[in-house]
C-alpha positions, 0 to 999 in steps of 0.5 A: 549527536546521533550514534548510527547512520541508520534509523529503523521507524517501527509500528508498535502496534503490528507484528508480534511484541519481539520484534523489537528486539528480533531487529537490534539483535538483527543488525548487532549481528552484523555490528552495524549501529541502529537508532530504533525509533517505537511509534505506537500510535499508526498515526504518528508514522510519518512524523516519526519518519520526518523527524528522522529526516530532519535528524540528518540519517542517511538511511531511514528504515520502514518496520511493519506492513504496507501502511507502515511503509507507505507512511514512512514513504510520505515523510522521505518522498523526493528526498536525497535519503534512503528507505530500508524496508523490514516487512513486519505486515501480513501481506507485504506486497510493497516488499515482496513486489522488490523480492525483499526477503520476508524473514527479518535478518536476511531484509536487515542484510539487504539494507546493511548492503547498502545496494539501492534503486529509483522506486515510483510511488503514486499520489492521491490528492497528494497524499502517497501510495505505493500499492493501491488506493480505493473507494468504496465497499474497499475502505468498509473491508479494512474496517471490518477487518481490523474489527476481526484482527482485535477479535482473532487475531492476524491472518489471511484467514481473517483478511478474507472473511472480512471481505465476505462479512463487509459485503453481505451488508453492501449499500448502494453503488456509487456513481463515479465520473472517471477520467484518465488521461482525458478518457471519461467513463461515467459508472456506477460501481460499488467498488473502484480500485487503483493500482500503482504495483504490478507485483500485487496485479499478478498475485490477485489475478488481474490484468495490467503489468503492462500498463503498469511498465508503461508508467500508468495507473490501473484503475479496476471498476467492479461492475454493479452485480448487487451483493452475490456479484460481488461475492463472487468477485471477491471469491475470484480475487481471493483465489487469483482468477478474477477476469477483467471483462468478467469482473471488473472494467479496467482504464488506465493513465498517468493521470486519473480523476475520479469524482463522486457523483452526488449532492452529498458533499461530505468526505467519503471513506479512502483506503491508501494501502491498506489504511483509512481516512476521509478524503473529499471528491474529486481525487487526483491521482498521479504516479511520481517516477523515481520518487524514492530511492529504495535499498533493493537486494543484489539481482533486483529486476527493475523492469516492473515493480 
């Protein structure tokens, strides 16, 4: 028999050991009942969140950082249940993007308000993300990053060297067929990168929002600039003064194919919000308005997400 009508899916592996306890200690203070479910394995995220669904909670809460929210994400899309959100990550855009409150007891605040929002989410291969999605040298950064994460642990620091370290041994571009709402570009690029979340457009400096609030996907295709170019385009995104003409080719669609031109027929390397996995070409990717139902605080702009 469930005991709350609130179940919190926690990332055991990221954020800080007391986290744990930082979230019942959160929601006793406001005598609101939690189930708190501990996954320690990232990959059992989704499943965790689906069992909650299946268990009948109204309000399934996401704890940890993008990945987190998006696997949660996964398991609640087009559902009649609600998605809290605590950000536990290190970046958070999904969360800041709502003007989710960063401390852990005033986003438990949020959620116990109750007060919600339709939120779109997008697909690649039917596979969710709420941020981004990417191919290329993208996926190689996260794998180095958490390489550096085990070494020195968690931070912005650390997330920006990773990006240096992963190009200076940047392999051959790839050549993409890319086409978007029936427009087609062939290229050849190292790196393409879609974007489904205006807020982290403005805080990297890229153009966009607008395509953004008119319902479409940002694609970014950095140009084939060899290993300093892309030192550079790093840099600027780091400092968020990148320039779409400079730095990057931008398409945008509702609807956006990308295949991968080759005659190696292996899966490649695919990065949904800031998470890794094998997907084989091509990629369909699409945004799905309204597709979650999100607490949101009091005042929450919804023009733009």
């Amino acid at each position: 028999m469930r005991q709350s009508d609130i179940c919190v899916v926690m990332n055991a592996g990221s954020g800080k050991g007391e986290d744990a306890e930082r979230v019942r200690a959160a929601f006793k203070a406001l005598d609101v009942p939690v189930t708190l479910q501990l996954v320690t394995d990232g990959s059992r995220i989704t499943a965790a969140a689906r069992k909650a669904l299946n268990d009948g909670y109204p309000t399934i809460v996401a704890a940890g950082g993008d990945g987190t929210i998006c696997a949660v994400a996964a398991a609640l899309r087009e559902s009649d249940r609600t998605m809290g959100i605590l950000p536990l990550g290190t970046f958070n855009y999904f969360a800041r993007s709502l003007d989710l409150p960063q401390e852990l007891e005033a986003a438990v605040e949020v959620i116990c308000k109750g007060r919600t929002a339709p939120i779109r989410f997008a697909t690649i291969n039917d596979r969710v993300f709420l941020n981004n999605a990417s191919l290329g040298i993208y996926p190689a950064i996260l794998e180095t990053r958490e390489d550096i994460y085990g070494r020195w642990g968690r931070s912005r620091t650390a997330a920006y060297w990773s990006v240096l370290k992963t190009l200076a041994r940047m392999g051959r571009p790839m050549r993409l067929r890319i086409t978007a709402d029936g427009v087609e570009r062939m290229v050849s690029t190292p790196l393409a990168f879609v974007v489904n979340n205006a807020f982290q457009l403005e805080q990297i400096g890229l153009d966009g929002v607008d395509r953004i609030a008119a319902g479409e996907l940002v694609v970014f295709i950095a140009h084939d600039s060899g290993r300093l170019g892309m030192v550079r385009h790093a840099l600027a995104l780091a400092v968020g003064n990148a320039e779409k003409d400079r730095n990057f080719e931008l398409m945008s669609g509702k609807e956006v194919r990308i295949e991968i031109i080759t005659r190696r027929r292996k899966p490649h390397q695919v990065a949904r919000d800031g998470e890794r996995e094998r997907i084989g070409s091509p990629y369909d990717l699409k945004v799905v308005p309204q597709g979650l139902t999100v607490t949101v605080p009091e005042g929450w702009d919804a023009t733009v997400r």
